[in-house]
N, CA and C atoms of all chains as a GROMACS GRO file, in nm:
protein
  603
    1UNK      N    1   4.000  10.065   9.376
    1UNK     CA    2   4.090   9.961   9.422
    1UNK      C    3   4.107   9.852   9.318
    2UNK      N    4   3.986   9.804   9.280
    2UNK     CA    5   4.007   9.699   9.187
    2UNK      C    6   3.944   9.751   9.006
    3UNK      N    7   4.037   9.633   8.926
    3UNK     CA    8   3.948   9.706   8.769
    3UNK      C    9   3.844   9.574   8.773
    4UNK      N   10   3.748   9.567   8.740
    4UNK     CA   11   3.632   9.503   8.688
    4UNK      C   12   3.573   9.442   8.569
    5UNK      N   13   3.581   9.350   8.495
    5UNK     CA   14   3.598   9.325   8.380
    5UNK      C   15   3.418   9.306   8.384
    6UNK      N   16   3.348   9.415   8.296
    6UNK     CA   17   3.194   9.317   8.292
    6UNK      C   18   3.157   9.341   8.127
    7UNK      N   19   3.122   9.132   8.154
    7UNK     CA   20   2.983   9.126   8.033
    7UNK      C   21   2.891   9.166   8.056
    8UNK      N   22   2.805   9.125   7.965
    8UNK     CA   23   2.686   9.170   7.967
    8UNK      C   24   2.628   9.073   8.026
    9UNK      N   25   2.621   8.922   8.055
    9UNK     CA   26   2.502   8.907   8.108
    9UNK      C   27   2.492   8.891   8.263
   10UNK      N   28   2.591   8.929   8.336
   10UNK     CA   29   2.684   8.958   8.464
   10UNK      C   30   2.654   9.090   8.493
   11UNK      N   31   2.659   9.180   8.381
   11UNK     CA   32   2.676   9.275   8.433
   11UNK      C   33   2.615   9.370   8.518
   12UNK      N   34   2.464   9.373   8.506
   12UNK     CA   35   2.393   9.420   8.666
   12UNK      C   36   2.441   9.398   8.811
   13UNK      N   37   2.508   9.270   8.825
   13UNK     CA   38   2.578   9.216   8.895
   13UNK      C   39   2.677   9.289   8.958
   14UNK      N   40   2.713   9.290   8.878
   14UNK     CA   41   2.900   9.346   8.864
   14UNK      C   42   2.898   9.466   8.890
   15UNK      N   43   2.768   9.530   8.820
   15UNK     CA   44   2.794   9.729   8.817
   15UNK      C   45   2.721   9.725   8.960
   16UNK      N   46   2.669   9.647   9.085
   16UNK     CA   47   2.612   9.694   9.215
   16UNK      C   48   2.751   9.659   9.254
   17UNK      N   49   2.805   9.565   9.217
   17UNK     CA   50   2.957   9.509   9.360
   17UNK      C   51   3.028   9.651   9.285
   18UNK      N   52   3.044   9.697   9.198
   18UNK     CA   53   3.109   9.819   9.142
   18UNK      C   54   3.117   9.956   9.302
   19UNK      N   55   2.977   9.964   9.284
   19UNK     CA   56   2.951  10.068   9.392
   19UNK      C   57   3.025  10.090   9.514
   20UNK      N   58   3.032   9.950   9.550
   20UNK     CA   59   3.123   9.891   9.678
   20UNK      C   60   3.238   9.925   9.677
   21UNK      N   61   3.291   9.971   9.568
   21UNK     CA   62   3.430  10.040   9.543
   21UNK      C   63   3.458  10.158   9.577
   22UNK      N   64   3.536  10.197   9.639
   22UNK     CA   65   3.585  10.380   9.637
   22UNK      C   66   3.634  10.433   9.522
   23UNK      N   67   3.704  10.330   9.447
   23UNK     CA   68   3.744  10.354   9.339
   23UNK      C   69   3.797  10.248   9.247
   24UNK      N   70   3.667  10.250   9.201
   24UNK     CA   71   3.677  10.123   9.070
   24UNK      C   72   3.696  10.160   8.920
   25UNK      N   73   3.794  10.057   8.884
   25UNK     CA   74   3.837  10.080   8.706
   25UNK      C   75   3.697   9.968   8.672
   26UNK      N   76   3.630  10.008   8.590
   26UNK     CA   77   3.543   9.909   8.463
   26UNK      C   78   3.599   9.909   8.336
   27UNK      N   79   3.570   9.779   8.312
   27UNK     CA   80   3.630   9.794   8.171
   27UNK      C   81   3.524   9.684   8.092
   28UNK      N   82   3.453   9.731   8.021
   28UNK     CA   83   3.353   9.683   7.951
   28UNK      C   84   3.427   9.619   7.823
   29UNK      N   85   3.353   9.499   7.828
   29UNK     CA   86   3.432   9.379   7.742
   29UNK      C   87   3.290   9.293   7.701
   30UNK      N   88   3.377   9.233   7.507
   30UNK     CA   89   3.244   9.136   7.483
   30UNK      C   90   3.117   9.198   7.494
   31UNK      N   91   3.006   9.159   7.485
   31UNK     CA   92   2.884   9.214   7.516
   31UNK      C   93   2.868   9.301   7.591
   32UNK      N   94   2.974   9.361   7.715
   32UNK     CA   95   2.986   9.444   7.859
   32UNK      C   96   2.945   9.552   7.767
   33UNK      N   97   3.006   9.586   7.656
   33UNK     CA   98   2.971   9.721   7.587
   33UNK      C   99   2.856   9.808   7.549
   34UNK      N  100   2.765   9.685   7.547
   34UNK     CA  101   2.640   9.725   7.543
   34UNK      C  102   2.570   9.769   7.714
   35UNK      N  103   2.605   9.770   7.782
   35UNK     CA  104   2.602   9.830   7.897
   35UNK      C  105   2.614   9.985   7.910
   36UNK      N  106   2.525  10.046   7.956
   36UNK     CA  107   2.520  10.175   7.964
   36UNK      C  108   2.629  10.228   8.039
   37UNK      N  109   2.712  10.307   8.011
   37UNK     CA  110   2.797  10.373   8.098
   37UNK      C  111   2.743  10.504   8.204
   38UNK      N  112   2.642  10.538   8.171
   38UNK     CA  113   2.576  10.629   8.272
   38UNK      C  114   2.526  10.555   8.394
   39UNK      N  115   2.492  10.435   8.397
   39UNK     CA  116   2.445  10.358   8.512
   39UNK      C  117   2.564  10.362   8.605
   40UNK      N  118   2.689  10.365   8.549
   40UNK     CA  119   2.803  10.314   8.633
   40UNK      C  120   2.851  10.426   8.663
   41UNK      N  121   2.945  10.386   8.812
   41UNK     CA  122   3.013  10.540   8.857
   41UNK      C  123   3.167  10.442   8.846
   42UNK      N  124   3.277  10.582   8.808
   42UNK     CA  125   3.390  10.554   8.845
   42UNK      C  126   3.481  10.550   8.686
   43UNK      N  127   3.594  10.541   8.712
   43UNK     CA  128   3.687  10.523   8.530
   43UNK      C  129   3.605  10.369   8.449
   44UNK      N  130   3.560  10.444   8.359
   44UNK     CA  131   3.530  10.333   8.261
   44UNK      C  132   3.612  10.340   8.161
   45UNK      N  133   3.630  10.221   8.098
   45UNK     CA  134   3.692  10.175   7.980
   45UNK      C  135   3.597  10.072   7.904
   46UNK      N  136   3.657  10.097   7.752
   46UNK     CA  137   3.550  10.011   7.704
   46UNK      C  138   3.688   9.942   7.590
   47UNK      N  139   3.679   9.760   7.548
   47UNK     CA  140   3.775   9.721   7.463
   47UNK      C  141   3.754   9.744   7.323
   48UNK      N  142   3.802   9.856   7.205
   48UNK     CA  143   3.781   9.882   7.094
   48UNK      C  144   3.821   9.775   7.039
   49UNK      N  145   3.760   9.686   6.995
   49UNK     CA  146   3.777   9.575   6.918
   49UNK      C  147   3.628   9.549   6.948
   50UNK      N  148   3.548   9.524   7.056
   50UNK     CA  149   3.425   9.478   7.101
   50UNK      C  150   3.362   9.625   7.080
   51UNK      N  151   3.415   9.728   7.069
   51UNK     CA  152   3.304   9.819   7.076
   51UNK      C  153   3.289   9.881   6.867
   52UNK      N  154   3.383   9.850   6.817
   52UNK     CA  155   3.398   9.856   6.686
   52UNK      C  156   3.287   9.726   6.644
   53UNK      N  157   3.307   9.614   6.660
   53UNK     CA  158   3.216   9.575   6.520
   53UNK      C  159   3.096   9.549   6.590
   54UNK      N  160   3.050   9.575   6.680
   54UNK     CA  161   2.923   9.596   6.734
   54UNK      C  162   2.871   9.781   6.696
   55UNK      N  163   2.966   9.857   6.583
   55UNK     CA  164   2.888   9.987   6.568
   55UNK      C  165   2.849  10.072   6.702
   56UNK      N  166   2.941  10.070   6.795
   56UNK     CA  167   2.868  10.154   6.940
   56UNK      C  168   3.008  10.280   6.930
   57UNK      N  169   3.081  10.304   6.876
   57UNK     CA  170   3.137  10.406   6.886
   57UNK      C  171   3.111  10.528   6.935
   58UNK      N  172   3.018  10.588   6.831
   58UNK     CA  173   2.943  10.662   6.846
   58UNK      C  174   2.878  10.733   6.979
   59UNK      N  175   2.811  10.582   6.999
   59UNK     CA  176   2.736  10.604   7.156
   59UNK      C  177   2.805  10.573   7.257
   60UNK      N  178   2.950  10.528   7.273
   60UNK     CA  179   3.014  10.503   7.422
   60UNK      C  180   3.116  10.664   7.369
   61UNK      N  181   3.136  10.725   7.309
   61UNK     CA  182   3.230  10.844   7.282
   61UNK      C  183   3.194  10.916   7.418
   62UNK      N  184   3.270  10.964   7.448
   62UNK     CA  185   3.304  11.042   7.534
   62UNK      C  186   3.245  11.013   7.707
   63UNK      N  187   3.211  10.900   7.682
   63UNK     CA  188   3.180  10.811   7.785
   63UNK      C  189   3.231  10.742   7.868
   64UNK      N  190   3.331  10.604   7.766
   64UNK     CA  191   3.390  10.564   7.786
   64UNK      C  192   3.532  10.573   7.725
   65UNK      N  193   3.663  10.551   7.765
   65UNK     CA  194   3.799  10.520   7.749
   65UNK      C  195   3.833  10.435   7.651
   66UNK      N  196   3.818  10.416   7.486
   66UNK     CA  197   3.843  10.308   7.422
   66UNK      C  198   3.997  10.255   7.455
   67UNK      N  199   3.981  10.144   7.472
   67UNK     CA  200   4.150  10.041   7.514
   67UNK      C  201   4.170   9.949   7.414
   68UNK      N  202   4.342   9.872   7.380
   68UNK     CA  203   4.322   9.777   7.308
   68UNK      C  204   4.351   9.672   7.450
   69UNK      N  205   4.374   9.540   7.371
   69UNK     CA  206   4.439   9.425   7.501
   69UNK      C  207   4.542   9.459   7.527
   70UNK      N  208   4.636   9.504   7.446
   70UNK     CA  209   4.812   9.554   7.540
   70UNK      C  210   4.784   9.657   7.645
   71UNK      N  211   4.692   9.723   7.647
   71UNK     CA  212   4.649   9.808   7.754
   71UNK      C  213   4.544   9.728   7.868
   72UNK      N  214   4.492   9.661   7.862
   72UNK     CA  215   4.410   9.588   7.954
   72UNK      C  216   4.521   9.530   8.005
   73UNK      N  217   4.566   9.455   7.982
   73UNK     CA  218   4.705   9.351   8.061
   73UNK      C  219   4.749   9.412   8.119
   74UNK      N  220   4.795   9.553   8.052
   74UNK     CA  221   4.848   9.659   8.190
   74UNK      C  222   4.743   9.680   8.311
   75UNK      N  223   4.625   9.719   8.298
   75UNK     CA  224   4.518   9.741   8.380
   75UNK      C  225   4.534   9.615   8.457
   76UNK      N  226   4.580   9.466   8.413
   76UNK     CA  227   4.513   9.322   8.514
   76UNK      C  228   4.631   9.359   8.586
   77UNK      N  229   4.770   9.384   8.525
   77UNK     CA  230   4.908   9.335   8.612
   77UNK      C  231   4.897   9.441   8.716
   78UNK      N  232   4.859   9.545   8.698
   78UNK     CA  233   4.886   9.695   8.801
   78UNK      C  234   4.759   9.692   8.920
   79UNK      N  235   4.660   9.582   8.866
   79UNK     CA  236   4.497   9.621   8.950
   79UNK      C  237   4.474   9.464   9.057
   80UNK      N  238   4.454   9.482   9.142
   80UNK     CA  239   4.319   9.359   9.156
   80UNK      C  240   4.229   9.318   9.048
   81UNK      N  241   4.181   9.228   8.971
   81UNK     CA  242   4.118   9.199   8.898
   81UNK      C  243   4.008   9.120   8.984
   82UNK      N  244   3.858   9.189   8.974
   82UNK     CA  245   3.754   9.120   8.995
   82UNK      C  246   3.669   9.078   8.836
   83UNK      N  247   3.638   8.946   8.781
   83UNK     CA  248   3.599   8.904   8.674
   83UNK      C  249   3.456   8.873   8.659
   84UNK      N  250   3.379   8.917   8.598
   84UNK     CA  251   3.244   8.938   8.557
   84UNK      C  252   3.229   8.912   8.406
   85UNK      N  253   3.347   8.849   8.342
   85UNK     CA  254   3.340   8.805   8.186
   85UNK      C  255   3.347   8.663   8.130
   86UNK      N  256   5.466   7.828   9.481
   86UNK     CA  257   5.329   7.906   9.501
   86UNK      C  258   5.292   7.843   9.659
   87UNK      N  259   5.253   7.936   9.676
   87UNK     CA  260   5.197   7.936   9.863
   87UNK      C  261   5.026   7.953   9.876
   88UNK      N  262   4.949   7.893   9.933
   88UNK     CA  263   4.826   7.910   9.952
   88UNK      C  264   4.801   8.032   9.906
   89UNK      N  265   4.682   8.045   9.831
   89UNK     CA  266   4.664   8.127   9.844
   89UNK      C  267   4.440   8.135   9.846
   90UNK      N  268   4.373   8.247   9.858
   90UNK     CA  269   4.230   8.304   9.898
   90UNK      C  270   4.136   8.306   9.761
   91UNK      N  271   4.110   8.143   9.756
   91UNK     CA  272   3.995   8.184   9.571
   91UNK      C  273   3.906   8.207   9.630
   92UNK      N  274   3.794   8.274   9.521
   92UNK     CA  275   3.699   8.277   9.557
   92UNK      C  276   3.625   8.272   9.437
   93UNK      N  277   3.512   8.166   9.431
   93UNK     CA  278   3.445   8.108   9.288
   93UNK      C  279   3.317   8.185   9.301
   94UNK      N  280   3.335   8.256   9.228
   94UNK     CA  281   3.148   8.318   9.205
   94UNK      C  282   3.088   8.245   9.063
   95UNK      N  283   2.964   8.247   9.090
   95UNK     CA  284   2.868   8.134   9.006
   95UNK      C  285   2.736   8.228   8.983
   96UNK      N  286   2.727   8.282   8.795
   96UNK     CA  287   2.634   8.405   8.791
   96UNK      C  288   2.550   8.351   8.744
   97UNK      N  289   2.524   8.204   8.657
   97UNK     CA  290   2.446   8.156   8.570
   97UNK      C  291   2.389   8.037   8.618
   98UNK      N  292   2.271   8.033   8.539
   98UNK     CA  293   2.151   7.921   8.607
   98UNK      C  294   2.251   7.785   8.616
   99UNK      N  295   2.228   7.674   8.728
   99UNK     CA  296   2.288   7.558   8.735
   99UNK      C  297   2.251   7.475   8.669
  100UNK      N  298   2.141   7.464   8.599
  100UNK     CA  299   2.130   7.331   8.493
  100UNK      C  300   2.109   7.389   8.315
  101UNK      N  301   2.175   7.278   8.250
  101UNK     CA  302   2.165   7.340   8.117
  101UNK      C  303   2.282   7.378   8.078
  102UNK      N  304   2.378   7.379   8.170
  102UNK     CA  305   2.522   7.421   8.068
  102UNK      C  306   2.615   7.399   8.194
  103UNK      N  307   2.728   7.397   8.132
  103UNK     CA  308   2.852   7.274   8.179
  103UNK      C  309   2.913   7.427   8.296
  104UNK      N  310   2.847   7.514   8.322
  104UNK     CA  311   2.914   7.588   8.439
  104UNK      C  312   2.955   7.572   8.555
  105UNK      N  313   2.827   7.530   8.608
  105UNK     CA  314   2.856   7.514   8.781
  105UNK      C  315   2.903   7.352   8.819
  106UNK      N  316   2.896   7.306   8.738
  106UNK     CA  317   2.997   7.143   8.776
  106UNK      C  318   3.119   7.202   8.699
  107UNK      N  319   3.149   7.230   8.612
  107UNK     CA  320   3.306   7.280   8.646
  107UNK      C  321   3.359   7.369   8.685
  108UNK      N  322   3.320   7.464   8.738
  108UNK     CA  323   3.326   7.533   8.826
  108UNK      C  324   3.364   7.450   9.008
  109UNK      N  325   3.249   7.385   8.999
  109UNK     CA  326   3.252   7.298   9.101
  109UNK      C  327   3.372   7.212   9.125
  110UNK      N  328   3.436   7.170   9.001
  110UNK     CA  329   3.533   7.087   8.972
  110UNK      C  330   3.616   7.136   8.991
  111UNK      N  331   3.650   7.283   8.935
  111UNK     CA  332   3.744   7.326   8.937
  111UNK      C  333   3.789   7.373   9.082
  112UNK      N  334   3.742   7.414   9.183
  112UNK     CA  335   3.708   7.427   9.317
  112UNK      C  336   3.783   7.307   9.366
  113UNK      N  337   3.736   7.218   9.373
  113UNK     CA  338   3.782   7.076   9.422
  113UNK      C  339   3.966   7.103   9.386
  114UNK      N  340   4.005   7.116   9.259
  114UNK     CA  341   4.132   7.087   9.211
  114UNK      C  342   4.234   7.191   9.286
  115UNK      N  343   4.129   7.307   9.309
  115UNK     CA  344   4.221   7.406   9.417
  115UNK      C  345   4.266   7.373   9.560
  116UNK      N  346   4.181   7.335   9.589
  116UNK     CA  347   4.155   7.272   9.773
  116UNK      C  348   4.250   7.126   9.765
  117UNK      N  349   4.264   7.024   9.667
  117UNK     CA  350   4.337   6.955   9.629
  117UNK      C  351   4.468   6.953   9.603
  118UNK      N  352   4.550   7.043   9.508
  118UNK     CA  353   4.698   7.044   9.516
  118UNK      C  354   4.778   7.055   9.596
  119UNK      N  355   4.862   7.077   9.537
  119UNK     CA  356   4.996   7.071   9.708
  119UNK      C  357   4.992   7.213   9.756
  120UNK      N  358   4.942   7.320   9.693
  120UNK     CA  359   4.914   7.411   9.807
  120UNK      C  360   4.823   7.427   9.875
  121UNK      N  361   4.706   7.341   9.839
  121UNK     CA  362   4.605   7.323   9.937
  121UNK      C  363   4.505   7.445   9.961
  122UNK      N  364   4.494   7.546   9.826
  122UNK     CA  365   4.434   7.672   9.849
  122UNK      C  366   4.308   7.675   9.893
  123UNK      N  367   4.261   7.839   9.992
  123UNK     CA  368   4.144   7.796  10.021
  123UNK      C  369   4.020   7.852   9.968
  124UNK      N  370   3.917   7.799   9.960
  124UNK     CA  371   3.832   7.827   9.857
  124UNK      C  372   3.671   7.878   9.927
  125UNK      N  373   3.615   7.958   9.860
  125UNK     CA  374   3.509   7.982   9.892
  125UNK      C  375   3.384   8.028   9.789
  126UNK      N  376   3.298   7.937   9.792
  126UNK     CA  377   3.210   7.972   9.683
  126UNK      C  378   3.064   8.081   9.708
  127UNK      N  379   3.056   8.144   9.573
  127UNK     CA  380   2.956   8.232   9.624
  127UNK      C  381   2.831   8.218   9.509
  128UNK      N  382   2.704   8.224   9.548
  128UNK     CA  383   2.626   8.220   9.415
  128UNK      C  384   2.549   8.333   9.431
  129UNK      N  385   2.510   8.405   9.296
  129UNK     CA  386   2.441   8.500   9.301
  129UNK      C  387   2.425   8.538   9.094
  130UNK      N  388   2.296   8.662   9.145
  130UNK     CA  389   2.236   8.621   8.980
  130UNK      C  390   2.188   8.479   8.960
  131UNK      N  391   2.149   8.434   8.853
  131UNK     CA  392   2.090   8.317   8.833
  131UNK      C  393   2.131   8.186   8.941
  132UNK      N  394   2.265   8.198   8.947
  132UNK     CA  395   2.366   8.113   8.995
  132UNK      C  396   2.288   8.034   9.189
  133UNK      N  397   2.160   8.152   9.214
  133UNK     CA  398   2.134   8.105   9.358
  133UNK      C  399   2.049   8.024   9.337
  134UNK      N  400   2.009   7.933   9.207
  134UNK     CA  401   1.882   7.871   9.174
  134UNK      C  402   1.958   7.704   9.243
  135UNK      N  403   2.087   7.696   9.227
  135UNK     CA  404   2.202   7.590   9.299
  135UNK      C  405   2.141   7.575   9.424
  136UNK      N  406   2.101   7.672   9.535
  136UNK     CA  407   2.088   7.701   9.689
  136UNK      C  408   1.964   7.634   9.716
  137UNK      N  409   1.902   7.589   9.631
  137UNK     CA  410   1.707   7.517   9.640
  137UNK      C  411   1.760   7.403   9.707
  138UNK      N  412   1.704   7.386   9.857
  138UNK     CA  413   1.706   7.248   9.910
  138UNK      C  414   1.647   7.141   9.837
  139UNK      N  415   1.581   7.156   9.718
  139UNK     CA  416   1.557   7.022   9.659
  139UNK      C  417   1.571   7.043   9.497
  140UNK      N  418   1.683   7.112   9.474
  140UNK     CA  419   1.724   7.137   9.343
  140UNK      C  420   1.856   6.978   9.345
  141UNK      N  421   1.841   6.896   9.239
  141UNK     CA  422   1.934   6.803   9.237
  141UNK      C  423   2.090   6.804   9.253
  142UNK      N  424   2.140   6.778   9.341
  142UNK     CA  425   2.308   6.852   9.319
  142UNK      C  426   2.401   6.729   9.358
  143UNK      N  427   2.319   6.545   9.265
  143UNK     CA  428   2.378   6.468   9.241
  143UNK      C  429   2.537   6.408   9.151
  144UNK      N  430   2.516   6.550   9.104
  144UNK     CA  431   2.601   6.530   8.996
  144UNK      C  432   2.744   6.588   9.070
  145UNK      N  433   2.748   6.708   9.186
  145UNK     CA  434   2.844   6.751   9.202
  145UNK      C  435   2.894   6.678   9.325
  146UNK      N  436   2.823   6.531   9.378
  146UNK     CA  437   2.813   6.542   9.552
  146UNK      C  438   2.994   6.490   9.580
  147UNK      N  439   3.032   6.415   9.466
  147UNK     CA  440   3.159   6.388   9.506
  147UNK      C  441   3.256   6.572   9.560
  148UNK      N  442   3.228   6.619   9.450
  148UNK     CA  443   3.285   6.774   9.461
  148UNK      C  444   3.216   6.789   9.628
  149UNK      N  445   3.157   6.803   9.636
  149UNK     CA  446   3.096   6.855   9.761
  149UNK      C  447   3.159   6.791   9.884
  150UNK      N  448   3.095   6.664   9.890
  150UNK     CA  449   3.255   6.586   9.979
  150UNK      C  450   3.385   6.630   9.997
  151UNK      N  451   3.431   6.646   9.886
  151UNK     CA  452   3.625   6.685   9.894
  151UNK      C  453   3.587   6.826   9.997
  152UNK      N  454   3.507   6.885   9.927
  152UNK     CA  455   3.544   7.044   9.997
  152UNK      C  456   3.510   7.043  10.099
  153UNK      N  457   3.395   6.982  10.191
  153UNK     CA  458   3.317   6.994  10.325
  153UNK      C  459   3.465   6.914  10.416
  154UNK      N  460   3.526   6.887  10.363
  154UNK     CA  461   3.647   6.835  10.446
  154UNK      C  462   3.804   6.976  10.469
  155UNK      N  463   3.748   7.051  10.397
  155UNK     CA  464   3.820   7.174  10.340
  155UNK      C  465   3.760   7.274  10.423
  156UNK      N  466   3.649   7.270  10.464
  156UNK     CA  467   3.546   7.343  10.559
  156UNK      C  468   3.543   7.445  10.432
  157UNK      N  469   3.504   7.394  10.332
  157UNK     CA  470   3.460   7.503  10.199
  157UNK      C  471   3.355   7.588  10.254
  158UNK      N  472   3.295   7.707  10.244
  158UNK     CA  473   3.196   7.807  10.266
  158UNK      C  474   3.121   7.807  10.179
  159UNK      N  475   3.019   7.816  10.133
  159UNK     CA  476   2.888   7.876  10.055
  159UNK      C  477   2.830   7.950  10.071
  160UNK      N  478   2.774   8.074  10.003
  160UNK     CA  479   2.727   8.202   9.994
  160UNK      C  480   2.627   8.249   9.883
  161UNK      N  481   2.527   8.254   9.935
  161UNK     CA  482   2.459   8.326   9.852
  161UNK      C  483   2.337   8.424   9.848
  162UNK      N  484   2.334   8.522   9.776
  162UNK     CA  485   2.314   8.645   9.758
  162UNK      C  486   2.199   8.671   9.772
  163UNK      N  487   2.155   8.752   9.885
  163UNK     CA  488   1.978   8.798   9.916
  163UNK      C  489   1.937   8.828   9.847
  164UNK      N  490   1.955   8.970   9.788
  164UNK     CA  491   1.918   9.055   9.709
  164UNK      C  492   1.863   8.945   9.559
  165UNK      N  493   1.954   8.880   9.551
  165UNK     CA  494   1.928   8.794   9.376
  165UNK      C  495   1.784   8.678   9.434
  166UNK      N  496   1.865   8.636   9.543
  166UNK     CA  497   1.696   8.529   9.602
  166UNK      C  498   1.569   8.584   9.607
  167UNK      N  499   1.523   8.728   9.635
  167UNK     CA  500   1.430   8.816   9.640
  167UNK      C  501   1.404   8.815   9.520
  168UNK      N  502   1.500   8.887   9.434
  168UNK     CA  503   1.442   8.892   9.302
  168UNK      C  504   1.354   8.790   9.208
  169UNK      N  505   1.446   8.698   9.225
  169UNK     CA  506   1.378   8.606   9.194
  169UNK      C  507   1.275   8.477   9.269
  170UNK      N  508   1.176   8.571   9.431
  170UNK     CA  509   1.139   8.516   9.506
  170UNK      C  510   1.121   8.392   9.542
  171UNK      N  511   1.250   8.384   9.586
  171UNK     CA  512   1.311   8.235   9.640
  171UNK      C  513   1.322   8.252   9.838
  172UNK      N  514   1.230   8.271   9.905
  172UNK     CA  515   1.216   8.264  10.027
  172UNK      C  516   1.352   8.180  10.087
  173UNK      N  517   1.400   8.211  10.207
  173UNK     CA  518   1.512   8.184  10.298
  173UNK      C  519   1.487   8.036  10.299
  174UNK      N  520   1.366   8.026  10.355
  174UNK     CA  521   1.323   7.906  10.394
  174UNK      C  522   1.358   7.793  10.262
  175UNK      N  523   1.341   7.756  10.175
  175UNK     CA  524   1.394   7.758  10.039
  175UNK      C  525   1.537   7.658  10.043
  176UNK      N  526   1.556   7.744  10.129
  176UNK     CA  527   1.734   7.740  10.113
  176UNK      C  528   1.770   7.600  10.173
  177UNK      N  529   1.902   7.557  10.053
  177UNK     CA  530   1.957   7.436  10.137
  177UNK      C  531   2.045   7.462  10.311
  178UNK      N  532   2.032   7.340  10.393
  178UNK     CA  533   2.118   7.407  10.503
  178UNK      C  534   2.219   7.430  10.493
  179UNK      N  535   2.345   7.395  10.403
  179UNK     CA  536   2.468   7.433  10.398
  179UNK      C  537   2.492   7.534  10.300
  180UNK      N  538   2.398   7.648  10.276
  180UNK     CA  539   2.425   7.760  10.238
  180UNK      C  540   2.408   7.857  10.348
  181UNK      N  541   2.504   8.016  10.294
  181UNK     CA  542   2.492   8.083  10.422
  181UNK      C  543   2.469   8.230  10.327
  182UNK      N  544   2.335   8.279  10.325
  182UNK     CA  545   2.256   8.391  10.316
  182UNK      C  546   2.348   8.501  10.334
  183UNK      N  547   2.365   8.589  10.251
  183UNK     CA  548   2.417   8.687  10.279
  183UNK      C  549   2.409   8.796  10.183
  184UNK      N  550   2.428   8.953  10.238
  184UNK     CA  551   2.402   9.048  10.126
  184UNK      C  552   2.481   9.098  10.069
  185UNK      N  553   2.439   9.169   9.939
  185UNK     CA  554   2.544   9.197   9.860
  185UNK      C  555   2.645   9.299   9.904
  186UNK      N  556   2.637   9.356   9.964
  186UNK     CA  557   2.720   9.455  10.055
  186UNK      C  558   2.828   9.399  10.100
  187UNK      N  559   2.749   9.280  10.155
  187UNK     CA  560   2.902   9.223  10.255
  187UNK      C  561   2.970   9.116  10.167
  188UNK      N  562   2.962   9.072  10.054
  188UNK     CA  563   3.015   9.025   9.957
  188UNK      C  564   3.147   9.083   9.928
  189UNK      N  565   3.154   9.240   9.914
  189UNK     CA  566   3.210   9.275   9.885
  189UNK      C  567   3.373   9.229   9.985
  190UNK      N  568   3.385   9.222  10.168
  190UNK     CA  569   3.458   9.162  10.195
  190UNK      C  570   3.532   9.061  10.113
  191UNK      N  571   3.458   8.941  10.034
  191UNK     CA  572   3.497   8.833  10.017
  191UNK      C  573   3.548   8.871   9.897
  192UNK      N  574   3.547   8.940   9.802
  192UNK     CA  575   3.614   9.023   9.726
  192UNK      C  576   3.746   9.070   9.763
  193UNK      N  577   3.763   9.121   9.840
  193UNK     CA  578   3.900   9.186   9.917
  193UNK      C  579   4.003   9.106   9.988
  194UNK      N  580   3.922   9.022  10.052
  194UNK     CA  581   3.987   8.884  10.104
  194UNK      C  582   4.048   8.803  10.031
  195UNK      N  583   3.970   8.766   9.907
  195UNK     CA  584   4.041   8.715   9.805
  195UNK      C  585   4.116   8.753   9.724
  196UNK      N  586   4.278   8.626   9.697
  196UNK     CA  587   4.360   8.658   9.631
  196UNK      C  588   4.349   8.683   9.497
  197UNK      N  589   4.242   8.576   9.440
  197UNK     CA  590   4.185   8.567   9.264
  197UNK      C  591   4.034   8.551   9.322
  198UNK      N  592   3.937   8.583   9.162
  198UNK     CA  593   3.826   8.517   9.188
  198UNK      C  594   3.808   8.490   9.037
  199UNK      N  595   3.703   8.376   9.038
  199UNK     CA  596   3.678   8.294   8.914
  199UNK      C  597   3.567   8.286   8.880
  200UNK      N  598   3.492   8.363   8.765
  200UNK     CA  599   3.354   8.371   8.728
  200UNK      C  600   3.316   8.261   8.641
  201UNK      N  601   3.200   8.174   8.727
  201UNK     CA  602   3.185   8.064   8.630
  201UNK      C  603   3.032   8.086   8.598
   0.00000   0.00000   0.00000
């Protein structure tokens, strides 16, 4: 129902109200990236700009959905936005 | 713009950084304009350390005034009070205990929410 924007220091937070969802978009942002994507259920996304110069490529591949911001804006205008950033 | 359903969640400790008074502030300015939106605050994560009946909350009491006239709500999160074993009893009286489960309502109910 809703996309989810989580940091990191929110984000334990954010990934239990996640659950509460039938169907939640995440989209890991800022520090959010460092957040395990196996903890979380549901479409993840992660913002390639935050996941590039933090070197996590690698380890969110095939995990997560890399997005830029012209694609997130689509995700806020089309979603409920709950904010955890 | 027509009323519309905020809802202020508050994740970070209350003293030590300019969050939860503007946050607080910002709350006030909603319940205040000419649409008169209605507001409801929730604390959880660090943010329930605010809920201590004898944690100082001099600084926000004007904020607090405007909204208790607003019949503003307060909420905050069991699960995070446990964690960080903060007993019920603890609690200021104009907070209202609740779990993270049913949070999620106030999520749905609301039109925006604002992470401070």
């Amino acid at each position: 129902m809703a996309v989810f924007l989580l940091d990191k220091p929110s984000g334990e937070i954010a990934a239990e109200l996640t659950k509460l969802d039938p169907d939640p978009k995440i989209v890991l942002i800022k520090d959010g990236v460092y957040l395990d994507p196996d903890t979380l259920s549901g479409k993840i996304y992660a913002m390639e700009d935050d996941v590039e110069v933090r070197g996590l490529k690698d380890r969110l591949a095939g995990k997560a959905e890399s997005i830029n911001y012209s694609q997130l804006v689509d995700l806020i205008v089309e979603n409920k936005v709950i904010n955890f950033s | 713009m027509a009323t519309r359903k905020l809802l202020y969640h508050f994740t970070r400790p209350p003293y030590g950084n300019v969050f939860q008074t503007e946050g607080w502030r910002a709350a006030v300015g909603a319940t205040a304009g000419i649409d008169e939106h209605e507001v409801t605050l929730l604390l959880q994560g660090d943010g329930v350390y605010y809920a201590l009946k004898n944690a100082d909350r001099a600084e926000n009491l004007g904020y607090e005034k405007t909204l208790q006239r607003s019949d503003t709500k307060y909420y905050v999160v069991k699960e995070d009070l446990a964690a960080r074993d903060v007993s019920e009893d603890e609690i200021a009286d104009d907070m209202t205990v609740i779990e993270r489960a049913d949070t999620w309502s106030l999520y749905e109910e609301a039109d925006f929410n604002l992470d401070w």
